[in-house]
C-alpha positions as CSV (number, residue, x, y, z in Angstrom):
1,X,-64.7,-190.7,63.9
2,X,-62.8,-187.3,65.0
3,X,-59.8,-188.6,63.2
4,X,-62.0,-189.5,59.7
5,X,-63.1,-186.2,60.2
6,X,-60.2,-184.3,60.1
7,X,-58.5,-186.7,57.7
8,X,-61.7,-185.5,55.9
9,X,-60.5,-181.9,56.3
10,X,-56.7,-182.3,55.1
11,X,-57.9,-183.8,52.0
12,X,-60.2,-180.9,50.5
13,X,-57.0,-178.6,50.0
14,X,-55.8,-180.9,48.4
15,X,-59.0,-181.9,46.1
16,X,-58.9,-178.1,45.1
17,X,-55.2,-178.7,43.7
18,X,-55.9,-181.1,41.8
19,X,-58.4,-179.6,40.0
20,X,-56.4,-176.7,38.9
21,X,-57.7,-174.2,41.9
22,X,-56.1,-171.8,44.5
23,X,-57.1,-169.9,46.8
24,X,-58.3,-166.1,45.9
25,X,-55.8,-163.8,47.1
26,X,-57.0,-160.3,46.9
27,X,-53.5,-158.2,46.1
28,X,-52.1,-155.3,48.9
29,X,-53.4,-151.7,48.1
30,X,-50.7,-150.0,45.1
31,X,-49.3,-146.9,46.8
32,X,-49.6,-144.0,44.5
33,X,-47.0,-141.7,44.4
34,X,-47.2,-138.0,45.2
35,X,-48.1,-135.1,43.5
36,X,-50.6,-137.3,41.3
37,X,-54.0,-136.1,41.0
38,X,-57.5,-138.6,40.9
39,X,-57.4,-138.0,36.6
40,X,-53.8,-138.9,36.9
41,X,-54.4,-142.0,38.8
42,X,-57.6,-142.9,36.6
43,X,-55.3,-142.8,33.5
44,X,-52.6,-144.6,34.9
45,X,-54.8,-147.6,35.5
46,X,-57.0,-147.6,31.9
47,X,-53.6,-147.5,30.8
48,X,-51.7,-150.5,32.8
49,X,-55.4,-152.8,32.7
50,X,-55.5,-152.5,28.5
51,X,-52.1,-153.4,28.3
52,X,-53.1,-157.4,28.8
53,X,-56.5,-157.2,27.0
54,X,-58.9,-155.9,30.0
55,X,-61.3,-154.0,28.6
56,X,-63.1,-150.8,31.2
57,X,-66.6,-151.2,31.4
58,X,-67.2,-148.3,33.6
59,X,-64.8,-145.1,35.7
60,X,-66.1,-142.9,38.0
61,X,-66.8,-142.0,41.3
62,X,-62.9,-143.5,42.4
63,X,-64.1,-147.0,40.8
64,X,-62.8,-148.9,37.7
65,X,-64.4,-151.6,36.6
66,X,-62.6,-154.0,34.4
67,X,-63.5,-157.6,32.0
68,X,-61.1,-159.7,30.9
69,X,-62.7,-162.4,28.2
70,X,-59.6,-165.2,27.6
71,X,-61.2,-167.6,25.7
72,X,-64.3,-169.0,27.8
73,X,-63.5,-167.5,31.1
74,X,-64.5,-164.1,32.3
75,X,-63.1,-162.2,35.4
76,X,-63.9,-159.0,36.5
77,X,-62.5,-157.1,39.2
78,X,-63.0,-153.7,40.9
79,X,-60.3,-151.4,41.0
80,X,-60.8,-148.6,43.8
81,X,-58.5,-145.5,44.0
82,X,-57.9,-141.9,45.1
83,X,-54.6,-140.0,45.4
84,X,-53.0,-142.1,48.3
85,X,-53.7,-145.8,46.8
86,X,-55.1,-148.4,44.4
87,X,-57.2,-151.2,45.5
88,X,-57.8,-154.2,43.1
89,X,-60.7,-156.4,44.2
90,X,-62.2,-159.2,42.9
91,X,-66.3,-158.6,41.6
92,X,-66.9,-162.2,39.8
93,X,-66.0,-164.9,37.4
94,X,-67.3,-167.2,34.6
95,X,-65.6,-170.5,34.0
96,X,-62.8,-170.1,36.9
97,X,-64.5,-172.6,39.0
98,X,-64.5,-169.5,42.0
99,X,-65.7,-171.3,45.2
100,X,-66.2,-170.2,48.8
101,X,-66.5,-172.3,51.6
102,X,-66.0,-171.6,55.2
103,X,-65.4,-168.1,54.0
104,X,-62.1,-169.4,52.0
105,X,-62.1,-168.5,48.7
106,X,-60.9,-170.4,45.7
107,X,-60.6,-169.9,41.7
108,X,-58.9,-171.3,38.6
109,X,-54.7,-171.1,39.6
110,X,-54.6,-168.6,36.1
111,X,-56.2,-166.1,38.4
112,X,-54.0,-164.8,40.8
113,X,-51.6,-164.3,37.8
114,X,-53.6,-162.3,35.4
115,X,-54.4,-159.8,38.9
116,X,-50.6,-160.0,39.6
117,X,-50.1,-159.2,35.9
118,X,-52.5,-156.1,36.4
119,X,-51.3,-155.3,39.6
120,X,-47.7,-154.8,38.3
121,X,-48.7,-153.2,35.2
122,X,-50.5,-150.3,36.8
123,X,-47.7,-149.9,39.2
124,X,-45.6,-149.8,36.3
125,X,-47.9,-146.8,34.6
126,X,-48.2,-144.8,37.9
127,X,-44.5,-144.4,38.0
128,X,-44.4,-143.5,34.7
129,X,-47.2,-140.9,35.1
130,X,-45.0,-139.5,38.7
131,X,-41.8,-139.0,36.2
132,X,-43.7,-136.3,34.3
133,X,-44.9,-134.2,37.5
134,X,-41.4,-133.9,38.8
């Protein structure tokens, strides 16, 4: 019975795989680089999220909050900053097939991309922003 159960267990990765999901992986905070101020940062990101069609819904307070529509899905994620960093966190979904069991997370596999695809994109813009303050 032990062994059915954990037979059991090895086979719901899997399950998830073949349907198309991974798991969530929240991205490591962006480093900013010095000398740029909050507006600096703010711009920076409204500039690297538009890039691949997210649209800002709201900015202020340190918060950006971003929706991507691609076709019939919806994501949209959080993105936290100040002076030192850039956080990008995930908020919610429509037709990603997001999940959470046993406090793992899972989405569509197109996820993690499109946040890697942001993540890289503001990186991108805040080093562009730091050439013009030195």
């Amino acid at each position: 019975m032990v062994r059915t159960r954990f037979a059991a267990l090895l086979l719901i990765p899997l399950a998830f795989l073949l349907m198309g999901a991974a798991l969530l992986v929240e991205p490591e905070p962006i480093a900013v680089p010095a000398h740029l101020s909050a507006k600096d940062v703010s711009k920076a990101i409204r500039a690297g999220v538009v890039e691949r069609g997210w649209v800002v819904m709201k900015d202020e307070n340190g918060k950006i909050d971003v929706q991507l529509n691609n076709r019939t899905h919806v994501v949209v994620l959080a993105i936290a900053y100040d002076t030192k960093q850039v956080k990008v966190t995930y908020v919610s979904s429509q037709n990603l097939d997001y999940d959470e069991k046993g406090g793992v997370r899972h989405i569509h596999k197109k996820y993690n991309q499109w946040v890697q695809n942001v993540v890289a994109d503001i990186s991108r813009q805040l080093q562009v922003a730091s050439i013009g303050h030195e």
